[in-house]
TINU-700761 format. One line per field, with one value per residue: residue in one letter; chain; y, x, z negated of N, C-alpha, C, CB in turn. Coordinates in steps of 0.001 Angstrom, whole numbers, plus 500000, padded with zeros to 6 digits. Glycine has a CB too. Layout:
<nodes>
vonu c(a,...);
dokol c(A,...);
nY c(Y,...);
nX c(X,...);
nZ c(Z,...);
caY c(Y,...);
caX c(X,...);
caZ c(Z,...);
cY c(Y,...);
cX c(X,...);
cZ c(Z,...);
cbY c(Y,...);
cbX c(X,...);
cbZ c(Z,...);
</nodes>
This chain:
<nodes>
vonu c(x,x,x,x,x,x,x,x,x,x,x,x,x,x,x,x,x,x,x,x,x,x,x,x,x,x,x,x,x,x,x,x,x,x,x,x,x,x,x,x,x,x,x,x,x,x,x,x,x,x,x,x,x,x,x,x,x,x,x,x,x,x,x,x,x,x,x,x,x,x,x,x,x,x,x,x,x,x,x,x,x,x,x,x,x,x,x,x,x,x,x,x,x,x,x,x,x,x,x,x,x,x,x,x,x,x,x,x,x,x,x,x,x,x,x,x,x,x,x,x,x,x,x,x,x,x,x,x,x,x,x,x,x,x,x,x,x,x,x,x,x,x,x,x,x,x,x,x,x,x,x,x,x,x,x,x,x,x,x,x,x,x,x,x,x,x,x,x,x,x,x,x,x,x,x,x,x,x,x,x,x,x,x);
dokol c(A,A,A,A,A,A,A,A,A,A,A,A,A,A,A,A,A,A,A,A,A,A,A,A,A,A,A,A,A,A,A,A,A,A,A,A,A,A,A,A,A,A,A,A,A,A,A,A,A,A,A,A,A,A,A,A,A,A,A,A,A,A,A,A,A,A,A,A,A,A,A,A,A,A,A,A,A,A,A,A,A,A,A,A,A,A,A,A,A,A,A,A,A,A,A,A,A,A,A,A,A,A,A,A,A,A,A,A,A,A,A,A,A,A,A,A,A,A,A,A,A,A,A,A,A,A,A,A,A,A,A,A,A,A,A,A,A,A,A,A,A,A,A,A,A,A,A,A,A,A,A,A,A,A,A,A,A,A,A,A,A,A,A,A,A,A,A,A,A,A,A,A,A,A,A,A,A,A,A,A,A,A,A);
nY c(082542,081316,081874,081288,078305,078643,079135,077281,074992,075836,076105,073231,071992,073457,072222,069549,069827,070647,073303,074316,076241,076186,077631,079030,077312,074780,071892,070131,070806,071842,074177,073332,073980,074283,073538,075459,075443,076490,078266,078967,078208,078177,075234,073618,071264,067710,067165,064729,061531,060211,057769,054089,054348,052415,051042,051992,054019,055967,056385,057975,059845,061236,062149,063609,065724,066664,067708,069807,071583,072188,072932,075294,076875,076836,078873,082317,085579,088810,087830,086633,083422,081462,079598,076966,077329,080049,080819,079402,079917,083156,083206,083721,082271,080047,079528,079206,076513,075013,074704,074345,071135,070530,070470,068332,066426,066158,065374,062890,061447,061247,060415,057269,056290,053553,052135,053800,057842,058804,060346,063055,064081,063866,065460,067759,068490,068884,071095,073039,072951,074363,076746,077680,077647,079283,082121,082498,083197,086271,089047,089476,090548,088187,086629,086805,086181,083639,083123,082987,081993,079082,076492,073355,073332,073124,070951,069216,069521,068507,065714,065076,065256,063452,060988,060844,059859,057955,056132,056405,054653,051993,051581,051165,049275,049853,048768,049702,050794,050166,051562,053506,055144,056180,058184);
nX c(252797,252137,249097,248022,248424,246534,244406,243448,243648,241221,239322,238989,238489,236169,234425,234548,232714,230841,227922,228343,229117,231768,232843,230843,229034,228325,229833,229309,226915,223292,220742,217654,213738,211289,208252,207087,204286,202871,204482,206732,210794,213931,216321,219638,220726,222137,224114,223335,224632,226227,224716,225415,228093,230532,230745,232994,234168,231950,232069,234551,234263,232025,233814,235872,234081,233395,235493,236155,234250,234704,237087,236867,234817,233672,232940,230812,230619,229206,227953,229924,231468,233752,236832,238540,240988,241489,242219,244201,246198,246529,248589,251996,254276,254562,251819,250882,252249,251396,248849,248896,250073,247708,245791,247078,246446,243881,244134,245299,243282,241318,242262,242527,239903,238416,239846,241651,242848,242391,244995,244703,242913,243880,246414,244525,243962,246168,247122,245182,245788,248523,248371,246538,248246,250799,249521,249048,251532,251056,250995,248621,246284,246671,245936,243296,242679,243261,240609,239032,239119,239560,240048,240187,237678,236828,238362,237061,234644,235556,236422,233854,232512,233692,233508,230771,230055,231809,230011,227412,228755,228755,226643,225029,226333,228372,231219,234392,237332,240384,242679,241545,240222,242221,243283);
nZ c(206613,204415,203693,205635,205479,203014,203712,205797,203358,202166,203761,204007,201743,201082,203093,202046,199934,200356,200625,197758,194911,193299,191201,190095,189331,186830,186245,184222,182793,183943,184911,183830,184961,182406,180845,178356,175853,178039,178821,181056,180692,180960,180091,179253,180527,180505,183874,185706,186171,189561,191385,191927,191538,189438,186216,184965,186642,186265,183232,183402,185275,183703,181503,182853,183554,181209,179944,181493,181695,178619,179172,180908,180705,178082,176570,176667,177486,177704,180264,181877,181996,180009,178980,176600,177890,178762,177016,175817,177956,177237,175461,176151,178298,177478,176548,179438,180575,178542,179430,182161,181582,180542,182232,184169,182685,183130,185656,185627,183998,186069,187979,187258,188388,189696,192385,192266,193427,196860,198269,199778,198582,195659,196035,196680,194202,192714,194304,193315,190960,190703,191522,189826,187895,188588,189145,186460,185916,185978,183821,181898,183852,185518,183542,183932,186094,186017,184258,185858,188420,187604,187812,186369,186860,189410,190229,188828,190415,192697,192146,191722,194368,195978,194033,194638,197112,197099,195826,197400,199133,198649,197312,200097,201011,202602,205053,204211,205586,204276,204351,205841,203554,201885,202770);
caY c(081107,080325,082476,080131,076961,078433,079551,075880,074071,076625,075550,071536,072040,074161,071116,068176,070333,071617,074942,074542,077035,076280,078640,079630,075972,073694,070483,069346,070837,072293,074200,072906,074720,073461,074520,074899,076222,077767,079284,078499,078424,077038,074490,073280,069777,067332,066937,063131,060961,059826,056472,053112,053923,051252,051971,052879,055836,056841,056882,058564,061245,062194,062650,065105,066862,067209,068306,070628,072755,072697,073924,076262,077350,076747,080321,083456,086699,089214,087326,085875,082212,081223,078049,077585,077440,080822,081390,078871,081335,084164,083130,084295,081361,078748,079520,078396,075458,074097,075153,073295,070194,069645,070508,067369,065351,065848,064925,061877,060726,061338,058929,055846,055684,052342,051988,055311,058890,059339,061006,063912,064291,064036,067023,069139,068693,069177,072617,074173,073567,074880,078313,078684,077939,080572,083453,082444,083981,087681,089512,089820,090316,086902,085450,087344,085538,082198,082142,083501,080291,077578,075198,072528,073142,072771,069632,068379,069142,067878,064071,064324,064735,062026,059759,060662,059592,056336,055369,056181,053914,051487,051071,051071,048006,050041,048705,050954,050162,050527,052689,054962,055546,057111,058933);
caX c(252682,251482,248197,247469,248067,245653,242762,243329,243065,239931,238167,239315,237542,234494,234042,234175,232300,229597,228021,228566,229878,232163,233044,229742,228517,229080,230190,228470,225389,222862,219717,216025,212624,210668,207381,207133,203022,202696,205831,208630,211622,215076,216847,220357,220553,223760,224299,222959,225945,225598,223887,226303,229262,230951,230865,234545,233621,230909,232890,235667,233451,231604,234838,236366,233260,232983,236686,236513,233572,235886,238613,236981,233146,232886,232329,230331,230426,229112,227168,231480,232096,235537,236782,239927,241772,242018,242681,245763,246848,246871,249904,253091,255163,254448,250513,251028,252801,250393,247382,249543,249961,246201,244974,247488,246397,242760,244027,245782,242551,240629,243367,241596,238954,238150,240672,242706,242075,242977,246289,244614,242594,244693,247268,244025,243403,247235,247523,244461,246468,249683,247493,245945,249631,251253,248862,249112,252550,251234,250329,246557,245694,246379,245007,242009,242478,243245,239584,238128,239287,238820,241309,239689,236353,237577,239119,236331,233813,236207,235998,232268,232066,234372,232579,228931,230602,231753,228669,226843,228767,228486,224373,224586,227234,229143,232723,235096,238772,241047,243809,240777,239646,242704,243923);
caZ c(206755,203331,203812,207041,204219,201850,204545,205869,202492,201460,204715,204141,200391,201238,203996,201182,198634,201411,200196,196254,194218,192236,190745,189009,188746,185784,186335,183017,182587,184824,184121,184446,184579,181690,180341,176387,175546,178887,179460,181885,180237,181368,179536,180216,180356,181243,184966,185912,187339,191164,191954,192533,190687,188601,184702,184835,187053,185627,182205,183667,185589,182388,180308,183465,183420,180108,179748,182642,181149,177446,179598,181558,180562,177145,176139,177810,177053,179072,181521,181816,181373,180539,178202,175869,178974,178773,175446,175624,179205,176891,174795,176615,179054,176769,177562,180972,179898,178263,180051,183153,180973,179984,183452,184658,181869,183570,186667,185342,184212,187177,188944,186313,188882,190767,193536,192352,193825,197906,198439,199939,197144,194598,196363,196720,193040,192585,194397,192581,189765,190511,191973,188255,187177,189410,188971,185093,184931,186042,182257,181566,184939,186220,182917,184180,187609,185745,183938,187225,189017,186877,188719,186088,187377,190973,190223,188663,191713,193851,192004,191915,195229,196636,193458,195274,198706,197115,195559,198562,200551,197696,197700,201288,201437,203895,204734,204583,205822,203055,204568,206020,202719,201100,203772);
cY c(080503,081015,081664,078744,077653,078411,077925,075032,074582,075884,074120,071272,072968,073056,069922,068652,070763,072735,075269,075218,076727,076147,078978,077848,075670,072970,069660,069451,071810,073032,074102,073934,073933,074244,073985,075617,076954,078411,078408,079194,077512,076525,074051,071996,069038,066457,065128,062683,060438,058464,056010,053156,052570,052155,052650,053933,056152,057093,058291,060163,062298,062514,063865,066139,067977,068255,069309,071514,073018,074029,075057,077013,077169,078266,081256,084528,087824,089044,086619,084589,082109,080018,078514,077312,078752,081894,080712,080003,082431,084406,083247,083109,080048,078336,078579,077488,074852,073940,073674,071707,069663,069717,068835,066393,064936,065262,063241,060957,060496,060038,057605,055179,054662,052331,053197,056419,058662,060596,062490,064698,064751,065074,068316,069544,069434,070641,073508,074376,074584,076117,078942,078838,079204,081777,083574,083683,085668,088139,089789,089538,088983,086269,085675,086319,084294,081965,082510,082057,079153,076307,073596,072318,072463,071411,068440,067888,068111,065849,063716,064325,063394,060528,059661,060254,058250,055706,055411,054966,052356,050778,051377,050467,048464,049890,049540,049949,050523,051713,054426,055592,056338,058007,060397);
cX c(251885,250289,247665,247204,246944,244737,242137,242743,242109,239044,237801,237965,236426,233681,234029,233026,230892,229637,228096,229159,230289,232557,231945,229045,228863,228841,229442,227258,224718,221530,218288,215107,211618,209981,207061,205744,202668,203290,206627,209405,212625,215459,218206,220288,222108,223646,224283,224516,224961,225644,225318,227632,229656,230809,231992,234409,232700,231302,234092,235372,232816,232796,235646,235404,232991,234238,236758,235810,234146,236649,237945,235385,232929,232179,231496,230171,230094,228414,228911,231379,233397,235727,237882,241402,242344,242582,244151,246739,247688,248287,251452,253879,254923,252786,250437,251190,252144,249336,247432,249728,248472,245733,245956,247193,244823,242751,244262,244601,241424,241069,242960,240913,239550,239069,241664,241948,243038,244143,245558,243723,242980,245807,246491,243786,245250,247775,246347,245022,247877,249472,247618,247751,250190,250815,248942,250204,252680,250424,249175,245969,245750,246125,243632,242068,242066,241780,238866,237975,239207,239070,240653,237926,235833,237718,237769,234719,234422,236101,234753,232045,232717,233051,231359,229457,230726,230548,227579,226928,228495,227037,224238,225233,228203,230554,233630,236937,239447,242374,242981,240215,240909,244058,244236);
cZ c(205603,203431,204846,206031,203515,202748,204858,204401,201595,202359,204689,202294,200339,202117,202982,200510,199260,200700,198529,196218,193445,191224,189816,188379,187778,185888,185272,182708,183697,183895,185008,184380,183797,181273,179090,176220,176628,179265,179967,181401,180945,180569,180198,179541,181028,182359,184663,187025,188507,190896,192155,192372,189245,187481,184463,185584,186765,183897,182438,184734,184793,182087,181102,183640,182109,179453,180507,182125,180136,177900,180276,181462,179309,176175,176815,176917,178345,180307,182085,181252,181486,179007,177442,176991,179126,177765,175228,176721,178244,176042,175777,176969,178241,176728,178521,181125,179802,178692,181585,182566,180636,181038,183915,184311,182859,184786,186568,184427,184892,187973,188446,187223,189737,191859,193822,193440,195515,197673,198518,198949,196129,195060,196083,194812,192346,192939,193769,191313,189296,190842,191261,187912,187314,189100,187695,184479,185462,184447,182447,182926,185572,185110,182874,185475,186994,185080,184914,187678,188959,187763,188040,186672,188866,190978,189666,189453,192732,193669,191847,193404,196450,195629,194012,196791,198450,196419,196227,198939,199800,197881,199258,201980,202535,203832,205228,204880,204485,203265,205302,204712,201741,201925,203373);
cbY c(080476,080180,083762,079681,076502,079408,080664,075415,073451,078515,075787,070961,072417,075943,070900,067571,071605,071073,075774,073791,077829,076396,079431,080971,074964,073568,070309,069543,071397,071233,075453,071716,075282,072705,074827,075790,077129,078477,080233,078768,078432,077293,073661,074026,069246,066486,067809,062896,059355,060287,056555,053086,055201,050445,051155,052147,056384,056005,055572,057294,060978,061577,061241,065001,066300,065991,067567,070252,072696,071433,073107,075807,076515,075817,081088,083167,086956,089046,088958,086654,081066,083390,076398,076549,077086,080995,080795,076847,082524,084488,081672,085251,081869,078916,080709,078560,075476,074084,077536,073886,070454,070183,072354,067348,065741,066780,065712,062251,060591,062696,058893,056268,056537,052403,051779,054865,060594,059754,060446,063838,063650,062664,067203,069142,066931,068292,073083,073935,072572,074306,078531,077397,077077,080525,083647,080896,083125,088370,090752,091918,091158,086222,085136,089184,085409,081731,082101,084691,079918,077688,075482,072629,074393,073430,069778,068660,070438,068616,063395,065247,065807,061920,059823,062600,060364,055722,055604,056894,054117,052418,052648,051971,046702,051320,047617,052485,050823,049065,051801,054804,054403,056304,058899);
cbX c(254061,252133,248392,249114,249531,245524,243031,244812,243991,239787,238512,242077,238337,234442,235112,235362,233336,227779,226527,228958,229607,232037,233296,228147,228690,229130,231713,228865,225022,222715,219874,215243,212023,211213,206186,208788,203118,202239,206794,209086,211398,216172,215982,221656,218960,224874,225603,220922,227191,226548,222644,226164,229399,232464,230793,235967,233428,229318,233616,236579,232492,230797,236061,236950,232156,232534,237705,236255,232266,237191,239952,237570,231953,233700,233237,228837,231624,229863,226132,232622,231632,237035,237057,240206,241088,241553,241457,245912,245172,245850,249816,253726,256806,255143,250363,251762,253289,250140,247458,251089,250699,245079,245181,248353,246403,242059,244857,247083,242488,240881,245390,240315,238085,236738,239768,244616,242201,241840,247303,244477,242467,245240,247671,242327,242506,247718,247783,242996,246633,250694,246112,244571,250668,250939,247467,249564,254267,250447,250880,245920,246088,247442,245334,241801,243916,244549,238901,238984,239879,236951,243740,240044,235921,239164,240703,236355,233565,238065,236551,230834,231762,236884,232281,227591,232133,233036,228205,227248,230533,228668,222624,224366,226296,228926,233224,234936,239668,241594,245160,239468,238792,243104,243087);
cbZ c(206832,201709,203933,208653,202861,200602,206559,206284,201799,201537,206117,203833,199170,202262,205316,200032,197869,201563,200802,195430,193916,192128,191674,190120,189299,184664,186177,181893,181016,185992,183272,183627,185730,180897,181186,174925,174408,178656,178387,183598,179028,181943,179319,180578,181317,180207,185553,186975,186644,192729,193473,193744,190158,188856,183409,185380,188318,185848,181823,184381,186217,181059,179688,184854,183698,179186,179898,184094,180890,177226,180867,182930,181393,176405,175899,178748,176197,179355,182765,180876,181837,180443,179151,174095,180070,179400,174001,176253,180156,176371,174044,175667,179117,175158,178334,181760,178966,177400,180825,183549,180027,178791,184670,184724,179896,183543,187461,184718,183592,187874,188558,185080,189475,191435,194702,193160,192652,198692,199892,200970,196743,194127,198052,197848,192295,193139,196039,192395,189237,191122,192177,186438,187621,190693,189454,184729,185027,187654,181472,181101,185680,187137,181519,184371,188793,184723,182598,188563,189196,186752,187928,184824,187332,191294,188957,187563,192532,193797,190904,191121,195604,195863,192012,195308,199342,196385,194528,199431,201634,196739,196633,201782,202043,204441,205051,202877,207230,202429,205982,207025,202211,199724,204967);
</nodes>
């Protein structure tokens, strides 16, 4: 039964998210092709916010982006990204703990935005966290899962792409009902 819930709320978030990854993406920075003397070289540069958001979401989008790569990309080794997300994991039940506490904190300021986050929203951002939580408390191996997954990274695609939905509808004056919108 719960294998039917996850397939469902994989297919419900591959359908908001279209074909993004991710998983390998970063929410904060992206990289360009720039030419320095003749050479193409990449550069990473920090992901442009979406068109027709208010300043309070577009404050509050940078600061989960920027927190989400902390938590979950700020290092690489390996051709491996992973953040201090999984360096807090690694500490034994009290890890988890806290790892679960700063991921909520990110959610809790995601929720800031303009007219609060949709219910369904805010659950999906709610069970990617309790996933990383869960798999947290198998030894090594699920703090191998937990920087695999990057539940903050998740969470923080998931409010860019609702925020590029409402600032769509935004510069294109479209009225939205108010009980269809946080359905």
């Amino acid at each position: 039964m719960s294998s039917i819930a996850l397939k469902l709320f994989k297919k419900q978030a591959e359908a908001k998210l279209g074909k993004r990854n991710t998983n390998l993406e970063d929410p904060y920075y992206y990289e360009k092709q720039v030419e320095v003397r003749g050479k193409t070289t990449t550069k990473r540069d920090e992901r442009p916010l979406p068109e027709g958001l208010s300043a309070n979401d577009r404050k509050i989008l940078k600061d989960v982006r920027k927190r989400a790569h902390r938590l979950d990309q700020s290092f690489s080794f390996c051709g491996f990204q992973f953040g201090w997300s999984a360096f807090i994991g690694l500490i034994p039940v009290i890890g988890d703990a806290i790892d679960l506490l700063v991921a909520l904190s990110l959610i809790k300021k995601a929720a800031k935005v303009d007219g609060g986050l949709p219910k369904r929203l805010y659950s999906m951002m709610f069970t990617n966290i309790m996933l990383d939580f869960a798999v947290g408390f198998v030894p090594i191996l699920g703090d191998l899962a937990d920087a695999w997954f990057r539940a903050n990274t998740r969470n923080a695609w998931l409010l860019d792409a609702y925020l590029t939905a409402e600032g769509g509808r935004i510069q294109t004056n479209a009225i939205v009902d108010p009980e269809e919108r946080h359905c």
